[in-house]
C-alpha positions in Angstrom: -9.1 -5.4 -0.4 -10.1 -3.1 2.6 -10.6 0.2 -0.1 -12.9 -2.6 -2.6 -14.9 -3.3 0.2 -15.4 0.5 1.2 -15.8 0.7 -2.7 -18.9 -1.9 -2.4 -20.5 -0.3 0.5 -20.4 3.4 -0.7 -21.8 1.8 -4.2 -24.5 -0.1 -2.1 -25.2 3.4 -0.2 -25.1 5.1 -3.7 -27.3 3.3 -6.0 -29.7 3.6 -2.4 -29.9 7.1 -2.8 -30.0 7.5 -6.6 -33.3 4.8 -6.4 -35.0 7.2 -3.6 -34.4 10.3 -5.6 -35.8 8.9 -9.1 -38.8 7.4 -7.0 -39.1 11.2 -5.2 -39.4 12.3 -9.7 -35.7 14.4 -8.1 -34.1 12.9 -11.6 -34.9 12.0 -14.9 -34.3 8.7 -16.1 -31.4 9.7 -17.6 -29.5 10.6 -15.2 -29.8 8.3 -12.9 -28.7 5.8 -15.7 -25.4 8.5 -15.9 -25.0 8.4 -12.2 -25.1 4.2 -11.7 -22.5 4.2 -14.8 -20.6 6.4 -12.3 -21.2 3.9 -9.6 -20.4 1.0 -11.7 -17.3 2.4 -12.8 -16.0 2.6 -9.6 -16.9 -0.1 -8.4 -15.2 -1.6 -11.4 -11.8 0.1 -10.9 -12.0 -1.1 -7.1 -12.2 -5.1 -8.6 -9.0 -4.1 -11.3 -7.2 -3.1 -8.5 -7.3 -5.9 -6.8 -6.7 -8.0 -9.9 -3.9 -6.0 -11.4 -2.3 -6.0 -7.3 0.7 -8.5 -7.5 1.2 -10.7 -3.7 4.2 -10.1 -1.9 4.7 -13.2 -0.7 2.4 -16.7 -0.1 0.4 -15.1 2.4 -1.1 -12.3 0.4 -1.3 -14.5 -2.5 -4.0 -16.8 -0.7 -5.9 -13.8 0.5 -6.2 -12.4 -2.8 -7.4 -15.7 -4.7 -9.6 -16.3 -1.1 -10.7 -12.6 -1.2 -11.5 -12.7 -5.7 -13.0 -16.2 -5.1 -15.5 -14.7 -2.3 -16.2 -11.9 -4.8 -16.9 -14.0 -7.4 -18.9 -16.5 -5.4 -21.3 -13.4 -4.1 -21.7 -11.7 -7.3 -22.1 -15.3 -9.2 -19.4 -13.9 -12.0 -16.9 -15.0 -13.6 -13.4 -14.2 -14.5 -11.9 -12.7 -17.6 -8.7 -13.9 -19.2 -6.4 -11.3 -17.8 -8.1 -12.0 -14.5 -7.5 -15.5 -14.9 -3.9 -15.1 -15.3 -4.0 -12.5 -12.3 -5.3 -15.5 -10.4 -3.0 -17.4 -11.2 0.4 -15.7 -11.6 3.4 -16.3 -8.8 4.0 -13.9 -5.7 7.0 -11.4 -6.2 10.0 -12.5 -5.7 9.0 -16.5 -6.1 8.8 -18.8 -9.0 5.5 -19.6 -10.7 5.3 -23.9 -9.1 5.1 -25.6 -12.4 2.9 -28.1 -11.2 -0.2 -25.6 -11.0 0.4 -25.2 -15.2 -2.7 -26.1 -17.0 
């Protein structure tokens, strides 16, 4: 969660600098669309890492739903299927509690 929220901040500070050049005429409009794809992507693969990341225990499984609900609240998305089941699978090393089965 700490490397995602680097991720956010160096995208924040990236798109920054990629607005000031095009408004300087330092890039075409074409590449700064190529160099926010860039930006996006990472910032993308940040978020799957977090998703794809399967809790060790109770502990880390509340922090990452707390940490993906946060996310979700500030960017006002919404979850994808595999995310979903991300959310909602069991830490390591514990059964899934069948009453949380929808």
């Amino acid at each position: 969660m700490d490397r995602h929220i680097a991720a956010q901040l160096a995208t924040a500070d990236a798109v920054r600098a990629w607005d000031e050049r095009r408004a300087a005429g330092e890039v075409t409009n074409v590449t700064y669309a190529n160099r926010l794809l860039g930006v996006a992507r990472d910032e993308e693969a940040g978020w799957l890492a977090i998703v794809d990341y399967t809790p060790r225990g109770d502990r880390e499984s509340r922090l990452k739903l707390t940490y993906m609900a946060a996310y979700l609240i500030a960017t006002r998305g919404t979850l994808s299927a595999k995310e979903m089941n991300s959310a909602l699978e069991a830490p390591r090393g514990r059964p899934a509690d069948s009453r949380l089965t929808c």
